[in-house]
VOGU-3710 file (C-alpha; in Angstrom, 3 decimals, decimal comma):
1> xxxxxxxxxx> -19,972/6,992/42,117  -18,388/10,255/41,091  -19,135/11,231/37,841  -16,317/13,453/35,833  -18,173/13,795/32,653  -21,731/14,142/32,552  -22,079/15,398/29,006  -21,291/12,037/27,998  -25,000/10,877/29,378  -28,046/12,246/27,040
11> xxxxxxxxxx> -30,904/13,812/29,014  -34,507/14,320/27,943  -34,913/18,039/28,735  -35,334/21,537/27,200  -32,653/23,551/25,612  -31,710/26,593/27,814  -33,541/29,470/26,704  -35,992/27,973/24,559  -39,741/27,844/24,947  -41,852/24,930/26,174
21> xxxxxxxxxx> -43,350/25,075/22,644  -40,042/23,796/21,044  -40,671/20,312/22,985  -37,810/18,662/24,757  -34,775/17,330/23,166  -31,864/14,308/24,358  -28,984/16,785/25,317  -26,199/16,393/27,283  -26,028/16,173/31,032  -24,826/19,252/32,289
31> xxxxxxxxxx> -22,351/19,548/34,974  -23,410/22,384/36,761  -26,704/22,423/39,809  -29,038/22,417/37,300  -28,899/18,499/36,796  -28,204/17,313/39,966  -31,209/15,545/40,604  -30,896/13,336/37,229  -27,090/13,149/38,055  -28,199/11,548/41,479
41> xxxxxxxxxx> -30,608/8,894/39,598  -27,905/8,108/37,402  -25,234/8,155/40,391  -27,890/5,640/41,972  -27,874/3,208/38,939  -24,890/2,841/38,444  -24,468/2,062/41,790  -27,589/-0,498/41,856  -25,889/-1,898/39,049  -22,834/-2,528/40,689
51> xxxxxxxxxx> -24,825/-3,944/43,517  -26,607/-6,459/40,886  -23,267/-7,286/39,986  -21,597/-8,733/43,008  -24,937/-10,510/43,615  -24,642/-12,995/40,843  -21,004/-13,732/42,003  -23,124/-15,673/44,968  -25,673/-17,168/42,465  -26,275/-20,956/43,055
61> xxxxxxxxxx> -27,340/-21,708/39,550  -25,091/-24,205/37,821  -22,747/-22,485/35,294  -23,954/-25,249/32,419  -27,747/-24,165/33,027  -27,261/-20,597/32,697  -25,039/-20,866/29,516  -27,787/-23,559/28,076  -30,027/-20,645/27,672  -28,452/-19,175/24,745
71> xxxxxxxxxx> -26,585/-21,484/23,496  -29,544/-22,918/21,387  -31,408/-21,212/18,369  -34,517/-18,668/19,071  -36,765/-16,902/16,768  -37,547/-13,454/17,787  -40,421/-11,107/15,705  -39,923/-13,848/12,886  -36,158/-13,608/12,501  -34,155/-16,510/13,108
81> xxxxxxxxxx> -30,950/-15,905/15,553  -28,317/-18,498/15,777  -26,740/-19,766/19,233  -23,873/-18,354/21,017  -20,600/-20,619/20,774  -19,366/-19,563/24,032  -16,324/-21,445/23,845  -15,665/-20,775/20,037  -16,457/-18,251/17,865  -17,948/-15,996/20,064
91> xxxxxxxxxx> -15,612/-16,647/23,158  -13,852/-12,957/23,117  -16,902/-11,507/22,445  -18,731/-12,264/25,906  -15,310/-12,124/27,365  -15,248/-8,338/26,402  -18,565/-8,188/27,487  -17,067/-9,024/31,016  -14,894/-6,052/31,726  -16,247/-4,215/34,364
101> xxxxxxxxxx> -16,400/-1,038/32,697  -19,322/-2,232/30,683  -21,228/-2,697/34,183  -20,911/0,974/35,229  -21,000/2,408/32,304  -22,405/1,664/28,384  -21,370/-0,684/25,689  -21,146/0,989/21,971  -19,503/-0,447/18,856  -16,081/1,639/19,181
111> xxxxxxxxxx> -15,471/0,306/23,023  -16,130/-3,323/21,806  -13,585/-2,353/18,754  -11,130/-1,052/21,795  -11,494/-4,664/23,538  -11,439/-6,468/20,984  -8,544/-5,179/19,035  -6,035/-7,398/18,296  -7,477/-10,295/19,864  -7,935/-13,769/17,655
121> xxxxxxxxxx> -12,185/-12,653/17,253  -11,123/-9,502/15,180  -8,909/-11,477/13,053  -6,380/-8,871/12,310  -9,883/-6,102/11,028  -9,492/-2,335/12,004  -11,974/0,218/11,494  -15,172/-0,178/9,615  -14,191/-3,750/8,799  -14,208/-4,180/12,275
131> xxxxxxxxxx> -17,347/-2,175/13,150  -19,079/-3,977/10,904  -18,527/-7,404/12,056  -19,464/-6,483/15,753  -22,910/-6,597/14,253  -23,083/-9,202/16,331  -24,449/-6,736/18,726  -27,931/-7,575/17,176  -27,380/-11,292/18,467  -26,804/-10,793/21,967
141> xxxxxxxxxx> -29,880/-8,253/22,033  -31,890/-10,972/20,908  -30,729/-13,385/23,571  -31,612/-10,794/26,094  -27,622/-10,178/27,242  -27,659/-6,582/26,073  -30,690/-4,151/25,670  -30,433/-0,811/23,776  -30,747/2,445/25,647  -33,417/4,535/24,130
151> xxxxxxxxxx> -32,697/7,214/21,415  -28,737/6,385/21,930  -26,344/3,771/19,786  -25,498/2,711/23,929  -26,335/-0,348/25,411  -26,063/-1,887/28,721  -25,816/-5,447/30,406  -29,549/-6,615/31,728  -29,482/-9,050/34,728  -29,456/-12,334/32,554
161> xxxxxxxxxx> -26,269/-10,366/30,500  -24,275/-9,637/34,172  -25,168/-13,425/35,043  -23,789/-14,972/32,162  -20,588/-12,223/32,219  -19,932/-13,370/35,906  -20,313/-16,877/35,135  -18,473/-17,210/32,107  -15,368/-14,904/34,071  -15,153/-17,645/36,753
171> xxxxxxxxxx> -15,309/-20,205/34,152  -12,432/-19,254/32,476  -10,357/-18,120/35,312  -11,294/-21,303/37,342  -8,145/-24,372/37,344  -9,563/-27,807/36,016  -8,251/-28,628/39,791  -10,523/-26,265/41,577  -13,715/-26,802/39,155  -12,982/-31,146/40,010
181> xxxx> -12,853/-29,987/43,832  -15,822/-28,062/43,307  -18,192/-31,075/41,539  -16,309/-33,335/44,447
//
């Protein structure tokens, strides 16, 4: 991985010049020597993530089992979270979800409001109308697709999120010919 912009990755560390008294703050990565070593650990997720990600292309698991799991109603802390449609209302959604840019890098509102512009799921919304109904952000954390990064509006695909993306990509990309020959 060669990373152009670190500043866009928030570090735990101390501002230059400042005392350990003043505690650490999240700050941007810096670009110079001075961050290499957390530029390599980040480097070396994003490249386990990759990894992750061509191993579910090989996953036996039937398509219609890992879908199952959220298509169906949970309850998480006491809140109530309805299930996915993943062939209607919330189709473009996980489609967006599958763009591998969201694999090596993170997912925030305005990227999904890039993806999703002008497709049938925004419905013709721009702006805050359109930020605001990507609140369905708080659904897919609570099926366990997404998870929050800490102390940043980021998230990032978990293992069960990359298995459903890869799934749900072949899905729709597959000919009803080649899914019969498949079954057959």
């Amino acid at each position: 991985m060669t990373m152009n912009n670190p500043q866009k990755y928030l570090v735990q560390r101390l501002k230059e010049n400042a005392e350990e008294s003043d505690g650490k703050r999240y700050l941007p990565l810096r670009k110079g020597i001075a961050d290499i070593n957390i530029r390599a650990r980040i480097s070396a997720e994003r490249n386990k993530s990759f990894s992750e990600q061509l191993a579910t292309v090989s996953d036996k698991t039937p398509v219609g089992k890992i879908l199952e799991e959220i298509t169906h109603k949970i309850s998480r802390s006491g809140k109530k979270f309805r299930g996915l449609d993943v062939t209607g209302k919330d189709r473009e959604l996980l489609i967006a979800l599958t763009d591998p840019a969201f694999n090596a890098g993170s997912i925030t509102n305005k990227s999904l409001q890039e993806k999703l512009k002008g497709t049938e799921w925004a419905n013709g919304l721009t702006g805050k109308k359109l930020s605001s109904k990507i609140r369905h952000i708080s659904l897919l954390r609570s099926h366990g697709i997404i998870r929050k990064l800490p102390k940043q509006h980021k998230y990032v695909l978990t293992d069960k999120g990359r298995k459903i993306s890869s799934a749900l990509n072949a899905l729709l990309s597959a000919s009803t010919e080649d899914l019969v020959n498949l079954v057959a």
